[in-house]
N, CA, C and O atoms as CSV, one atom per row, in Angstrom:
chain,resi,resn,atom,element,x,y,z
A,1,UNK,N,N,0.819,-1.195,0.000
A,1,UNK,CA,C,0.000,0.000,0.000
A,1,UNK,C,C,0.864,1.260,0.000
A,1,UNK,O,O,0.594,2.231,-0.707
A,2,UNK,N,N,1.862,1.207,0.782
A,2,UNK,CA,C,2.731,2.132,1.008
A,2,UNK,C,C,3.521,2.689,-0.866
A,2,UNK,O,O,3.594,3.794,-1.404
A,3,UNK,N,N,3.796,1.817,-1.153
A,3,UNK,CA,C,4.529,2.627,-2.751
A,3,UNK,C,C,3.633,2.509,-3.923
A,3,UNK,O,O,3.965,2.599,-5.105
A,4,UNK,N,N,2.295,2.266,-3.371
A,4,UNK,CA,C,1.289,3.005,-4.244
A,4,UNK,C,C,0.634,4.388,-3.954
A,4,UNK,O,O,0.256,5.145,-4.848
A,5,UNK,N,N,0.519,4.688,-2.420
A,5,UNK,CA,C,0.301,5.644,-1.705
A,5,UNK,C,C,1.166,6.384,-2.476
A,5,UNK,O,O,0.643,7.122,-3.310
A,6,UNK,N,N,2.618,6.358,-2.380
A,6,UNK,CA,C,3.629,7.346,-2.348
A,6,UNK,C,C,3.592,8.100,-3.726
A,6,UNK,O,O,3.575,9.309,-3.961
A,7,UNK,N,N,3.583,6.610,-4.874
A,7,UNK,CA,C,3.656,7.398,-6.212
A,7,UNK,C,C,2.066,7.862,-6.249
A,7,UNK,O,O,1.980,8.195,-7.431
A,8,UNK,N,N,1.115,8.026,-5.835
A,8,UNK,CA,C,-0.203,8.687,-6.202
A,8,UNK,C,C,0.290,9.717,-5.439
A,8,UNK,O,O,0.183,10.612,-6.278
A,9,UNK,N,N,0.671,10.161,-4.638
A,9,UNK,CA,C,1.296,11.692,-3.904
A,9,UNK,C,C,2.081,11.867,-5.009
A,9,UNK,O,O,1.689,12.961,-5.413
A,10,UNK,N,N,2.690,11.606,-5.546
A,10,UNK,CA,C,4.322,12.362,-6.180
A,10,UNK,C,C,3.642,12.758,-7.422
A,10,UNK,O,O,4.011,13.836,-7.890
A,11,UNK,N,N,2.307,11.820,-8.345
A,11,UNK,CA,C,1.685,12.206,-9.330
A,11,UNK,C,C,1.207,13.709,-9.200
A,11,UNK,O,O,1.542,14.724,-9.810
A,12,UNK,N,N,0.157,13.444,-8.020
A,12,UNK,CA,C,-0.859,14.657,-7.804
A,12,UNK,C,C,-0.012,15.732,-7.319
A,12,UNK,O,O,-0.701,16.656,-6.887
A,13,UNK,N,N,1.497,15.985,-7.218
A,13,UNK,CA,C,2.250,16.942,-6.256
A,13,UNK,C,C,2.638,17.360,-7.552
A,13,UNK,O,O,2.269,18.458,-7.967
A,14,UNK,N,N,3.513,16.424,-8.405
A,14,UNK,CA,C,3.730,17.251,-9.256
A,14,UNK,C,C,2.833,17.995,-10.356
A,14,UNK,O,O,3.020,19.180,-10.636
A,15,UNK,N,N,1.624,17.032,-11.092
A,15,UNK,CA,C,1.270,17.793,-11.793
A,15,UNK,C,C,0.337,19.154,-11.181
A,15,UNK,O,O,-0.007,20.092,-11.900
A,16,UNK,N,N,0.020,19.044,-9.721
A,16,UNK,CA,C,-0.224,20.160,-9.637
A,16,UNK,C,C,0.630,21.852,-9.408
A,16,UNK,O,O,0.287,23.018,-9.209
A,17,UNK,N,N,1.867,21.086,-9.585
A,17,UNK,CA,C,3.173,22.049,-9.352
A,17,UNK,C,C,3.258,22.814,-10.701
A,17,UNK,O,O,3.434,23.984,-11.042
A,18,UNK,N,N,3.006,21.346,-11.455
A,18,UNK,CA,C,3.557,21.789,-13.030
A,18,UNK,C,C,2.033,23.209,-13.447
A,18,UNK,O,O,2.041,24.393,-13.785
A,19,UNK,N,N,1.261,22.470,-13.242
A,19,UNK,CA,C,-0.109,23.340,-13.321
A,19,UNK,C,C,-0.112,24.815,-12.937
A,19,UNK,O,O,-0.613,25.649,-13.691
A,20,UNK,N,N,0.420,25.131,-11.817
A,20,UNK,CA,C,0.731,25.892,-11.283
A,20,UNK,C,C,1.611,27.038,-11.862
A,20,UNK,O,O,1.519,28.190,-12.287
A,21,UNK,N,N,2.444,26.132,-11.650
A,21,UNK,CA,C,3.730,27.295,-12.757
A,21,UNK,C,C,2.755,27.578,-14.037
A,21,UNK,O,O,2.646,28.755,-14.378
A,22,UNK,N,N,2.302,26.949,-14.499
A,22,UNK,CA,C,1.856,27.278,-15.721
A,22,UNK,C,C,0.700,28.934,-15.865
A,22,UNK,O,O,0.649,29.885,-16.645
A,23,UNK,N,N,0.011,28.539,-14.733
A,23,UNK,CA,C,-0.918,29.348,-14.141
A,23,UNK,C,C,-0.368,30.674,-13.804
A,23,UNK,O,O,-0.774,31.775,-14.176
A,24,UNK,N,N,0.936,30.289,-12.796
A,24,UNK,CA,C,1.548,31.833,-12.800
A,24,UNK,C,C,2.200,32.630,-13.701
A,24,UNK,O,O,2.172,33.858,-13.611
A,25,UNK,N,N,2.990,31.832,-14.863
A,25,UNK,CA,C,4.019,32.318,-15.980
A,25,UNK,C,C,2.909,33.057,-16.828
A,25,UNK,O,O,3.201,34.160,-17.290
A,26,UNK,N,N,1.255,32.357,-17.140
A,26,UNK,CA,C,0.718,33.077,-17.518
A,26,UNK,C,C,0.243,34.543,-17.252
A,26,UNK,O,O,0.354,35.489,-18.031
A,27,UNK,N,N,-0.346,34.551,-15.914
A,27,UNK,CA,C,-0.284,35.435,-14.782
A,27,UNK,C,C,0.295,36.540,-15.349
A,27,UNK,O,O,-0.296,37.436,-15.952
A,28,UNK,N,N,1.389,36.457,-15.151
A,28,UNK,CA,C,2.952,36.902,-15.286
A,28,UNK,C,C,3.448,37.558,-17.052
A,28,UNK,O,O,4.375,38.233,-17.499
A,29,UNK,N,N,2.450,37.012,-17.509
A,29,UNK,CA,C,2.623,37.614,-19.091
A,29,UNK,C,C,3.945,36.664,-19.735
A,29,UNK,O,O,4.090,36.742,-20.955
A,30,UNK,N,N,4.629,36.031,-19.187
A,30,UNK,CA,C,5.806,35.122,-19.430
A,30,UNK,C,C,5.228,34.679,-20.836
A,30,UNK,O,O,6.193,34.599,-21.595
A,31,UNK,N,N,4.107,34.372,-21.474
A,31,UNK,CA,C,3.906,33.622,-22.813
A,31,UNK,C,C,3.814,34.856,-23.645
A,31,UNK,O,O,3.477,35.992,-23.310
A,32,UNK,N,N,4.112,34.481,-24.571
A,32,UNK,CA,C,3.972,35.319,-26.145
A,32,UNK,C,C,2.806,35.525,-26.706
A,32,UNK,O,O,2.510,36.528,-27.356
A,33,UNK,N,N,1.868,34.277,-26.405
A,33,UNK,CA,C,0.357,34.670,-26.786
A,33,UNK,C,C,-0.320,34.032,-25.063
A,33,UNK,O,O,-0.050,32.892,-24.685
A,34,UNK,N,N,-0.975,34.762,-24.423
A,34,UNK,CA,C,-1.415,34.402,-23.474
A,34,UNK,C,C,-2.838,33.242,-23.506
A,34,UNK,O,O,-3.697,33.410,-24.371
A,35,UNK,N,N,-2.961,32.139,-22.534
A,35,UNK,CA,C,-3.738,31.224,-22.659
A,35,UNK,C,C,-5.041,31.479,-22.729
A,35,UNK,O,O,-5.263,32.156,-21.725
A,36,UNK,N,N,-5.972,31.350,-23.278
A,36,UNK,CA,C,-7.221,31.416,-23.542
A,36,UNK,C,C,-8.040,31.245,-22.233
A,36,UNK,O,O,-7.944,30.034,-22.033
A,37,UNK,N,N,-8.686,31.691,-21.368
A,37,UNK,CA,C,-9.853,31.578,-20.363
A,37,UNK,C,C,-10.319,29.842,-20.262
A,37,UNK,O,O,-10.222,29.177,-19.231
A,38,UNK,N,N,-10.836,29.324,-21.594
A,38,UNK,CA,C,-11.124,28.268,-21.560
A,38,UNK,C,C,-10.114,27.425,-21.011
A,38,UNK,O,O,-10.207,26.850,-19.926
A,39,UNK,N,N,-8.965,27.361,-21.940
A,39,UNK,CA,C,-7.437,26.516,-21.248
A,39,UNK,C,C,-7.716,26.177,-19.740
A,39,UNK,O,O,-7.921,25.160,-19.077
A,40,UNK,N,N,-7.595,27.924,-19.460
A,40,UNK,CA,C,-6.978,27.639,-18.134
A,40,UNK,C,C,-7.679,27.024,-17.004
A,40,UNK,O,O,-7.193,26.409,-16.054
A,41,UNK,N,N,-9.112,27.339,-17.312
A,41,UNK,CA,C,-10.325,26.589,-17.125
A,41,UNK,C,C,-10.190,25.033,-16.649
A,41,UNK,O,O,-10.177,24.428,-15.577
A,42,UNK,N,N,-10.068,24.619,-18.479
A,42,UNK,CA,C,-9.265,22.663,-18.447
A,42,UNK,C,C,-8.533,22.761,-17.281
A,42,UNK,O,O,-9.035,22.089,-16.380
A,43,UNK,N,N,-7.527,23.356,-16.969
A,43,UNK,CA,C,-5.927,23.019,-16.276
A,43,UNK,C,C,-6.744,23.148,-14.956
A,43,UNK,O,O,-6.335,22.261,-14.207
A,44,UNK,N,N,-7.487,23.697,-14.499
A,44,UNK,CA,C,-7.634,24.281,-13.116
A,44,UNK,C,C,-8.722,23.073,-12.800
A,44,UNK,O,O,-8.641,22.491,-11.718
A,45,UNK,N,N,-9.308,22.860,-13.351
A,45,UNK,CA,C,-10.633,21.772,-13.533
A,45,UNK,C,C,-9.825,20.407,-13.360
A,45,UNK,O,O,-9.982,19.554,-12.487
A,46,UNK,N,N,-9.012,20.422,-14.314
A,46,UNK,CA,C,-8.190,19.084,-14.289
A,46,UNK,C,C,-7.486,18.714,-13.336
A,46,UNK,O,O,-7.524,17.497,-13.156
A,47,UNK,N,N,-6.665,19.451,-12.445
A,47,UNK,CA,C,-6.103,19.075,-11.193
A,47,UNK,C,C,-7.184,19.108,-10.157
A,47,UNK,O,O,-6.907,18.631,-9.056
A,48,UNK,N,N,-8.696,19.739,-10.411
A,48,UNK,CA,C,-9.299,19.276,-9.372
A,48,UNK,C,C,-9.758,17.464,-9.208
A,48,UNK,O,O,-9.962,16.619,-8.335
A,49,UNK,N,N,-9.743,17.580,-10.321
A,49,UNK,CA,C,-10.503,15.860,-10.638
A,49,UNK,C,C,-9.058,15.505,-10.426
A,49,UNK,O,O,-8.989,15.132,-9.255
A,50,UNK,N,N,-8.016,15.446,-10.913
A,50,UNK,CA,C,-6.829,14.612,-10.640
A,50,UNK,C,C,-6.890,14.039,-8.808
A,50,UNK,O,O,-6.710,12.941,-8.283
A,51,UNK,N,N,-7.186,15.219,-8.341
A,51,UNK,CA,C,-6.847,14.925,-6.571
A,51,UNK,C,C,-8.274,14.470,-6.288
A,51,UNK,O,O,-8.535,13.795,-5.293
A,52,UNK,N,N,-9.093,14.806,-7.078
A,52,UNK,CA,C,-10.264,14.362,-6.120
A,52,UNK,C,C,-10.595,12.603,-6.854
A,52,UNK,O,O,-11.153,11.693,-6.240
A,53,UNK,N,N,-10.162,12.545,-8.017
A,53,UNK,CA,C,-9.608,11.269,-8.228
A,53,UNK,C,C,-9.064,10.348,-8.175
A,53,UNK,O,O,-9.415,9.257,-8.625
A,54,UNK,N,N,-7.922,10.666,-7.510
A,54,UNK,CA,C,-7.211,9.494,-7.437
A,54,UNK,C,C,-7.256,9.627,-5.699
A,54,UNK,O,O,-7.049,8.509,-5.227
A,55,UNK,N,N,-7.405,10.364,-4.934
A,55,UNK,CA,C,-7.840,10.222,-3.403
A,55,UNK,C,C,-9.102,9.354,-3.163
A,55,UNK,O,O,-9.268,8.228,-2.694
A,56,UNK,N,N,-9.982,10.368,-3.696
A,56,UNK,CA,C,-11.827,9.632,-3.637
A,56,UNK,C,C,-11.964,8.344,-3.844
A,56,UNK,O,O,-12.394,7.581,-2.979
A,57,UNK,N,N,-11.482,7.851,-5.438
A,57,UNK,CA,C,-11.146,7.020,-5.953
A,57,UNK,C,C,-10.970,5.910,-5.641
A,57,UNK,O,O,-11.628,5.006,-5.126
A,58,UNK,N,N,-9.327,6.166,-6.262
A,58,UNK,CA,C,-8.299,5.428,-6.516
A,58,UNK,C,C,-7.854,4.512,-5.158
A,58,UNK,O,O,-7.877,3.299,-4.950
A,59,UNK,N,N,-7.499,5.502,-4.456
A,59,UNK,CA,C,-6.338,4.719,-3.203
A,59,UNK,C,C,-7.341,4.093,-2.072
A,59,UNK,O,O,-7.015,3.163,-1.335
A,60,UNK,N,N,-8.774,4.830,-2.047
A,60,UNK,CA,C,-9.512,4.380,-1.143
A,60,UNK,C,C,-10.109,2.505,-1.759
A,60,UNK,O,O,-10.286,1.475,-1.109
A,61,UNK,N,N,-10.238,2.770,-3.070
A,61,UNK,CA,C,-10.047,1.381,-3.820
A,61,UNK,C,C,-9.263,0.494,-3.263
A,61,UNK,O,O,-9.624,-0.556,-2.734
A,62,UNK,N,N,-7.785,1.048,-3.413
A,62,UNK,CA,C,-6.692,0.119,-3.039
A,62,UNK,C,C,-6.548,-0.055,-1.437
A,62,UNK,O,O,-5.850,-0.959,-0.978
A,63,UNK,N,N,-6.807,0.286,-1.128
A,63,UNK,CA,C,-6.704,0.906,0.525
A,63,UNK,C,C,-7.702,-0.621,1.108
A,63,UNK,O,O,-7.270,-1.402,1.955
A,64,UNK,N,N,-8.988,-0.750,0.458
A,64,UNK,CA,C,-10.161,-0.994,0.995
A,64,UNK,C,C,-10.276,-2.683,0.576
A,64,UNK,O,O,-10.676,-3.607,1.285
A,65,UNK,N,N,-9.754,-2.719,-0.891
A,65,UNK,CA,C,-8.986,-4.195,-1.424
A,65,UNK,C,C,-7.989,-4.976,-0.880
A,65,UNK,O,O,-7.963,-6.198,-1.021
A,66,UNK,N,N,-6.706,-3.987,0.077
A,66,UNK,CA,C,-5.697,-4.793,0.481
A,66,UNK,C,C,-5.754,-5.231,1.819
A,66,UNK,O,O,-4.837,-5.906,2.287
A,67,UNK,N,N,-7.081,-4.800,2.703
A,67,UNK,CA,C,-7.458,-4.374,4.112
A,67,UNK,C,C,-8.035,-5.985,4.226
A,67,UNK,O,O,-7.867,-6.795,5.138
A,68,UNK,N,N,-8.721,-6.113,3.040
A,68,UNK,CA,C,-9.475,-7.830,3.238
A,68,UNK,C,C,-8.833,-8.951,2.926
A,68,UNK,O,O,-9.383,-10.041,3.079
């Protein structure tokens, strides 16, 4: 359970890191053509379901399978 736990943390840590940066560089004017409303929408939407996915989910799945 333990190094499935770990890599579902390291997934959801990073891509919400990566998300992030992305979010601020835009912010930040850092892009040449700035991201569309909708985009950023996806990205912000998408790391919600990522964590509320694979927590809600996923590990309570595995969690609840390896317990029996």
């Amino acid at each position: 359970m333990k190094p499935s736990a770990a890599k579902a943390f390291t997934y959801m840590f990073v891509y919400s890191g990566v998300v992030g940066v992305i979010l601020l560089m835009n912010g930040f004017g850092c892009f040449k053509n700035p991201l569309e409303p909708e985009v950023l929408k996806f990205l912000v939407g998408s790391t919600a379901a990522t964590v509320i996915g694979l927590v809600g989910m996923v590990l309570t799945g595995i969690f609840v399978g390896a317990r029996k």
